[in-house]
MARMARLUM-763335 format. One record per residue (C-alpha): x, y, z; residue in one letter. Coordinates in steps of 0.001 Angstrom, whole numbers, plus 524288, in hexadecimal, padded with zeros to 5 digits. Each point is the difference from the previous one (the first is absolute). Example, Ala and Ser with C-alpha at 12.3 -4.5 7.8 and 13.67 -1.06 7.14 Angstrom:
+-------+-------+-------+------+
!  east ! north !    up ! resn !
+-------+-------+-------+------+
! 8300C ! 7EE6C ! 81E78 !    A !
! 8055A ! 80D70 ! 7FD6C !    S !
+-------+-------+-------+------+
// end
This chain:
+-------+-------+-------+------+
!  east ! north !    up ! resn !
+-------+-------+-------+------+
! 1B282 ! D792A ! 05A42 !    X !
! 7F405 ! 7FC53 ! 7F800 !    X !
! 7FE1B ! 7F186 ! 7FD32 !    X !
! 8016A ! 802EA ! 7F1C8 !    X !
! 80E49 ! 8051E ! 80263 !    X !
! 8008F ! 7F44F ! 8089B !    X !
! 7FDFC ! 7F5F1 ! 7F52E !    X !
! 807AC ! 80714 ! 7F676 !    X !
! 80B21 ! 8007C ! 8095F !    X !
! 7FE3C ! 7EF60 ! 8017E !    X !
! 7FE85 ! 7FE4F ! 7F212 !    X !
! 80C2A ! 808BE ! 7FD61 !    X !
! 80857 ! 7F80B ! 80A5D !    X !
! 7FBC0 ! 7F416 ! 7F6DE !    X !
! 80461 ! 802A6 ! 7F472 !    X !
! 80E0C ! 803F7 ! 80566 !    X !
! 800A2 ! 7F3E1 ! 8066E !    X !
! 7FDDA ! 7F93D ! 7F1AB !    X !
! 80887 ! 8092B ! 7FA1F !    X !
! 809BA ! 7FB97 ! 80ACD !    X !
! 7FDBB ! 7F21F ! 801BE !    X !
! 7F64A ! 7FC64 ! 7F45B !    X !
! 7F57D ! 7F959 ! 7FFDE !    X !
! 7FF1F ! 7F56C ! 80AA0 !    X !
! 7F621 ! 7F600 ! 80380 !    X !
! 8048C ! 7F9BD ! 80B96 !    X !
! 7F4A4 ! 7F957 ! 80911 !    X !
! 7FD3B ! 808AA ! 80ADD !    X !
! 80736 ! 7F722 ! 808AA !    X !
! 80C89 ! 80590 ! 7F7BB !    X !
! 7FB67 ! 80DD1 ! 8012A !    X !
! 7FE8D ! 7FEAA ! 80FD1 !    X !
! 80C5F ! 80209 ! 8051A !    X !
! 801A4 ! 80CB5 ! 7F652 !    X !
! 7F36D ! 804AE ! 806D3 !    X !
! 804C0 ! 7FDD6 ! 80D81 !    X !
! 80C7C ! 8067A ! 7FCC0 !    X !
! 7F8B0 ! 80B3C ! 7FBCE !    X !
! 7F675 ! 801E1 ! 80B8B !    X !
! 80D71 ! 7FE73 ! 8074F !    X !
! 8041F ! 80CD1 ! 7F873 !    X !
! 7F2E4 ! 806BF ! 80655 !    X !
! 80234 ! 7FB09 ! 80BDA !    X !
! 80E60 ! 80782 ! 800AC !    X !
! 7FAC5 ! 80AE3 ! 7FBE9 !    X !
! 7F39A ! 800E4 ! 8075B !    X !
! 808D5 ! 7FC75 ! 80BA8 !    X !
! 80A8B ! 809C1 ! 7FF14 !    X !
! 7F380 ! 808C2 ! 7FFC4 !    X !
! 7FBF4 ! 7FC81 ! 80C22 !    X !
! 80CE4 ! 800F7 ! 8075C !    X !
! 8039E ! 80C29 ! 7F7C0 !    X !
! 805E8 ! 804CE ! 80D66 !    X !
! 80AD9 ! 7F5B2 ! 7FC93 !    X !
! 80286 ! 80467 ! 7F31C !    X !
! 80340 ! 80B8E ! 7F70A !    X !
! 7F620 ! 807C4 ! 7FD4D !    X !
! 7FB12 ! 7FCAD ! 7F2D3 !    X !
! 7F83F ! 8072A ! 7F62C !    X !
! 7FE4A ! 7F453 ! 7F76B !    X !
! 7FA95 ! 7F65E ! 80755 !    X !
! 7F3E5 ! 80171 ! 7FCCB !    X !
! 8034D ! 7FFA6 ! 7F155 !    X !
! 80816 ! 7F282 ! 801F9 !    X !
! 7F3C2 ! 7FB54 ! 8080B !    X !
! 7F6F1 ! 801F9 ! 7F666 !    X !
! 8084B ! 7FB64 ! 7F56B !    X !
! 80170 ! 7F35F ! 80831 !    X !
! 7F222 ! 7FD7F ! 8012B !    X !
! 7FDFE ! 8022B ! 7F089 !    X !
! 80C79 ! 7F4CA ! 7FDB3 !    X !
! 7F5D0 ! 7F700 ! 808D8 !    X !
! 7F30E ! 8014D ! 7F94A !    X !
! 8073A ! 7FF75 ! 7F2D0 !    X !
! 80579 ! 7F28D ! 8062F !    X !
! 7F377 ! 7FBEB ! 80333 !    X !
! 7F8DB ! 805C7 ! 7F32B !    X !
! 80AE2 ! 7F4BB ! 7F8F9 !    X !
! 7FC62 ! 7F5ED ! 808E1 !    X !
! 7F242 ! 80054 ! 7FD6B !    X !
! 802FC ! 800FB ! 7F179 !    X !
! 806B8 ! 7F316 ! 801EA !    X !
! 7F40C ! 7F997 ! 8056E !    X !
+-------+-------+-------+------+
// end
């Protein structure tokens, strides 16, 4: 993926999540255990990866993965909009 794709990808995550939940400007404090939750999320994934031996094979894994890490930086895009 090109960083361009990247970023649109981050920005597109965004504006679902205000679509979804509106506009929120909770301190980052507020927005920290959303984060962690998320990086929890890539974590499983990356995880279940690793020890594929221990689980179906899966042809979408690396789709959920990447969509994971795109729910973080959009998390972390809102926190530092909040600052």
């Amino acid at each position: 993926m090109t960083l361009p794709e990247i970023i649109n990808l981050i920005l597109k995550e965004r504006y679902k999540s205000i679509q979804k939940f509106g506009v929120n400007n909770w301190a980052p404090i507020e927005w920290l255990p959303i984060l962690i939750e998320e990086v929890g999320e890539v974590s499983k994934e990356i995880c279940e990866g690793y020890f594929k031996d221990y689980y179906p094979e899966d042809k979408n894994r690396k789709e959920r993965l990447k969509k994971e890490i795109v729910q973080v930086a959009a998390v972390c895009v809102k926190m530092l909009e909040t600052i």
